[in-house]
Backbone bond lengths (Angstrom), bond angles and torsions (degrees), N, CA, C in turn:
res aa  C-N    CA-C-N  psi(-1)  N-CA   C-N-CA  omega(-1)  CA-C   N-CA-C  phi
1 X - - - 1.450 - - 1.526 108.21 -
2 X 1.553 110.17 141.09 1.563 94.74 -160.84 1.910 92.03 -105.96
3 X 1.425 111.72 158.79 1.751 121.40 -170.35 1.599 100.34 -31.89
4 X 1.518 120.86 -52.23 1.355 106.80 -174.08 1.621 147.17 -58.83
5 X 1.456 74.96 -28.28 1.448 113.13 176.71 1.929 102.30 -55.38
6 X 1.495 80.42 -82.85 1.687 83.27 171.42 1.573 132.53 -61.85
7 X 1.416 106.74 7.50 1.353 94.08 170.41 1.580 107.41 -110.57
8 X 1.713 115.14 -17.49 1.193 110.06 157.01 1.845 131.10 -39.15
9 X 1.610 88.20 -54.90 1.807 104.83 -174.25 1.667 100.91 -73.65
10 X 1.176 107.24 -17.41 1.884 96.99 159.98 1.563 120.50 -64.44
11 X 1.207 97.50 -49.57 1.876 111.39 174.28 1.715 97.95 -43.05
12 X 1.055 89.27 -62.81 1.791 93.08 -163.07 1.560 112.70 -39.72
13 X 1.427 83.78 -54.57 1.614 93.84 -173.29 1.476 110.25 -63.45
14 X 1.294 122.81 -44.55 1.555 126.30 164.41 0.866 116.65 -35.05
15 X 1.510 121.09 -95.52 1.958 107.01 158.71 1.278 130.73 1.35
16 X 1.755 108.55 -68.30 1.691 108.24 -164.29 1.975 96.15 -73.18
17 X 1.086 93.74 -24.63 2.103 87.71 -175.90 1.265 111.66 -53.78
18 X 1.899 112.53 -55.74 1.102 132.28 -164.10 2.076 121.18 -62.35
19 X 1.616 83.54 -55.03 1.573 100.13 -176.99 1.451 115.44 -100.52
20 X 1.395 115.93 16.05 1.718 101.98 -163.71 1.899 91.87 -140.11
21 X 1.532 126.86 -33.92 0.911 123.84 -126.28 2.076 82.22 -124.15
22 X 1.445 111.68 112.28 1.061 116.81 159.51 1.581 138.65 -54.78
23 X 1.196 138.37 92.63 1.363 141.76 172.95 1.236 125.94 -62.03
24 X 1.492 124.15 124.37 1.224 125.07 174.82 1.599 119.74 -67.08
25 X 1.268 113.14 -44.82 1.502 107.41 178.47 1.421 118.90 -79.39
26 X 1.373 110.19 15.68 1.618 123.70 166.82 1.493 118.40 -104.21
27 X 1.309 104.89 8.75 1.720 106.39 -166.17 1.626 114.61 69.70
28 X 1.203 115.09 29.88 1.483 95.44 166.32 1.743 103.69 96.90
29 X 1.237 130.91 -5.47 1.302 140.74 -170.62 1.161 100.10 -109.40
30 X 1.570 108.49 162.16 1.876 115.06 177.78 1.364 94.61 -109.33
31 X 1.443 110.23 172.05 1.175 114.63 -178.11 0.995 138.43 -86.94
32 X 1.634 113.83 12.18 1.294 147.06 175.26 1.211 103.02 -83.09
33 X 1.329 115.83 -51.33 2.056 122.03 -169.84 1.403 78.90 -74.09
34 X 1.259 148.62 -112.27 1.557 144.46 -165.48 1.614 108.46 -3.27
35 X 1.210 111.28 -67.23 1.866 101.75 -177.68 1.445 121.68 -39.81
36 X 1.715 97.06 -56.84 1.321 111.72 -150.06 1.344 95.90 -124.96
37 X 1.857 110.38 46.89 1.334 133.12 160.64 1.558 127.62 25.66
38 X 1.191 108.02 30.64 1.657 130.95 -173.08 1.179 103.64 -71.30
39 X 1.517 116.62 174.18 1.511 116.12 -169.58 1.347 97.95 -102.11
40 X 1.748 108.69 125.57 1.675 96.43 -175.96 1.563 118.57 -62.08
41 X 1.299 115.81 161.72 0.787 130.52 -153.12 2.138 115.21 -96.00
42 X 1.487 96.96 -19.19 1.081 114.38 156.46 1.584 119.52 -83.71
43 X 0.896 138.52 22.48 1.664 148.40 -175.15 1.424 103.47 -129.18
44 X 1.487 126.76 -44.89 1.029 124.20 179.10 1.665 115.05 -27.63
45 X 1.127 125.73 146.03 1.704 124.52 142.22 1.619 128.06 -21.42
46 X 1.615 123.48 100.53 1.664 129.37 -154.30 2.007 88.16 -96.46
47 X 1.249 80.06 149.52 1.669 116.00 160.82 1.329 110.79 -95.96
48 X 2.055 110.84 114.05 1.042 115.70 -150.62 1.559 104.29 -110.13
49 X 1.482 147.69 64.07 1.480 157.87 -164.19 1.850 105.76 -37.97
50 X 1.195 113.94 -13.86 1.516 106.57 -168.37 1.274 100.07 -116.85
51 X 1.610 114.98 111.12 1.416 135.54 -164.10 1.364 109.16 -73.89
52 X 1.678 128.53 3.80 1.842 116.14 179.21 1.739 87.61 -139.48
53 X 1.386 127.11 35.58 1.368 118.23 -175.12 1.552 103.61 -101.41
54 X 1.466 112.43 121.82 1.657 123.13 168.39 1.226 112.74 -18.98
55 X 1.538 121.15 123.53 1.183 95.47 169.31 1.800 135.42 -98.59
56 X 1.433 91.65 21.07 1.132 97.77 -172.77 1.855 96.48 -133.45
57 X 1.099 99.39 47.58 1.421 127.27 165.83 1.267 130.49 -88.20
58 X 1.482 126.91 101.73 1.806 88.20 -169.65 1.201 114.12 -83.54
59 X 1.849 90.06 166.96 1.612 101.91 147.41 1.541 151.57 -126.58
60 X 0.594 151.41 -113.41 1.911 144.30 -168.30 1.285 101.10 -97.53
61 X 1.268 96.37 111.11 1.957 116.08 173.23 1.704 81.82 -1.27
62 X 1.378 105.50 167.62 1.380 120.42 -48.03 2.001 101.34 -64.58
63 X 1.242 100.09 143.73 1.489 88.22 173.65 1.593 119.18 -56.05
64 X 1.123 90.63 146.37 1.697 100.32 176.80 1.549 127.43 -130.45
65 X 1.081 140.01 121.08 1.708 117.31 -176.60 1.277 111.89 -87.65
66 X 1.533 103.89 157.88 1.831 118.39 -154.98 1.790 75.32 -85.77
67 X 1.735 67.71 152.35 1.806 98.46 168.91 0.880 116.67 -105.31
68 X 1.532 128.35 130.15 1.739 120.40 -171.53 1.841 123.77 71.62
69 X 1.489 122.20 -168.97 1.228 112.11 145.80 1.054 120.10 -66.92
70 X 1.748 99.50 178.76 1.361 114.62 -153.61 1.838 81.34 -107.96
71 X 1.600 117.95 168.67 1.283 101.86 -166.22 1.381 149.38 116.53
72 X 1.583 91.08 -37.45 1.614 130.27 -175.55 1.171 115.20 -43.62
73 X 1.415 141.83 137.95 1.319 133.93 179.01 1.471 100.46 -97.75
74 X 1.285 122.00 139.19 1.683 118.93 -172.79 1.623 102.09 -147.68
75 X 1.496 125.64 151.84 1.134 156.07 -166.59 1.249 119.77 -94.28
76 X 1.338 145.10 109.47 1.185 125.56 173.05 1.774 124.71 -85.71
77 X 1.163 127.90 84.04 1.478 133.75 -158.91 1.440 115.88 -74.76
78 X 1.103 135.55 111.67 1.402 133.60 -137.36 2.117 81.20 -137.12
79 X 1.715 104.09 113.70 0.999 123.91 -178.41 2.095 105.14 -127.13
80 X 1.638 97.91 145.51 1.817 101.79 168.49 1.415 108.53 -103.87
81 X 1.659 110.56 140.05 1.458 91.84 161.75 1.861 110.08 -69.77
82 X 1.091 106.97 156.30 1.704 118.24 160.69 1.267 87.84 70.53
83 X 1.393 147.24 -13.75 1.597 135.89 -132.79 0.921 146.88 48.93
84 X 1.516 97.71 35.29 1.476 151.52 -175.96 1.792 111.81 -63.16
85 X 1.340 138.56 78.63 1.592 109.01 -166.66 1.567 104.30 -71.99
86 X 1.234 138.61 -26.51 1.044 122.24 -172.27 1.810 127.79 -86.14
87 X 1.951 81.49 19.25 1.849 93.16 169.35 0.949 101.35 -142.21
88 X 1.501 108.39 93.38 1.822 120.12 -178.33 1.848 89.19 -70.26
89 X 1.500 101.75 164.72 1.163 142.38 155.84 1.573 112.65 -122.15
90 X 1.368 105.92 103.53 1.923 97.13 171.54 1.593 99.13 -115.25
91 X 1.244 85.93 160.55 1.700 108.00 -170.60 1.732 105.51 -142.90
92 X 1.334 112.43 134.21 1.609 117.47 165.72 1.452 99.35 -106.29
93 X 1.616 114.84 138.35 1.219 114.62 177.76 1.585 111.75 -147.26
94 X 0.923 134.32 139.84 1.627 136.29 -178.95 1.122 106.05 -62.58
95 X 1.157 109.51 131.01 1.918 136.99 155.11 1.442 122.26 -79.56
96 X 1.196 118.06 159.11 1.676 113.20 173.23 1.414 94.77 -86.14
């Protein structure tokens, strides 16, 4: 592999670490929401798939409140950075 090469697939991976990839000793935030003080992304308002679940039930640190009904049919969207497989991007997203 020639220097560029590998300093390209560093980028990649930088990126997907920074903006894609949740940290535990950050609370659940990437290190992108920490820099550039964004609202994490695990706090946001959750999509709740189980149609008779409390809604004022919690769930897994950090609590979050459901978005919409409870019920929701949702997608699991499975993206690479660069087209990268060994740097998934997953995404939950609502269905009709």
């Amino acid at each position: 592999m020639h220097i560029e090469q590998m300093l390209a697939e560093l980028e990649f991976y930088a990126a997907w670490f920074n903006e894609h990839r949740p940290h535990q000793a950050l609370g659940g935030r990437t290190p992108n929401e920490v820099y550039f003080r964004r609202k994490p992304a695990n706090t946001k308002p959750r999509l709740e798939p189980r149609a008779n679940w409390p809604r004022k039930s919690p769930c897994a640190a950090p609590q979050a409140k459901i978005r919409g009904p409870c019920g929701v049919r949702i997608e699991l969207v499975l993206q690479f950075e660069a087209n990268r497989r060994h740097l998934p991007i997953i995404r939950l997203k609502h269905t009709a």
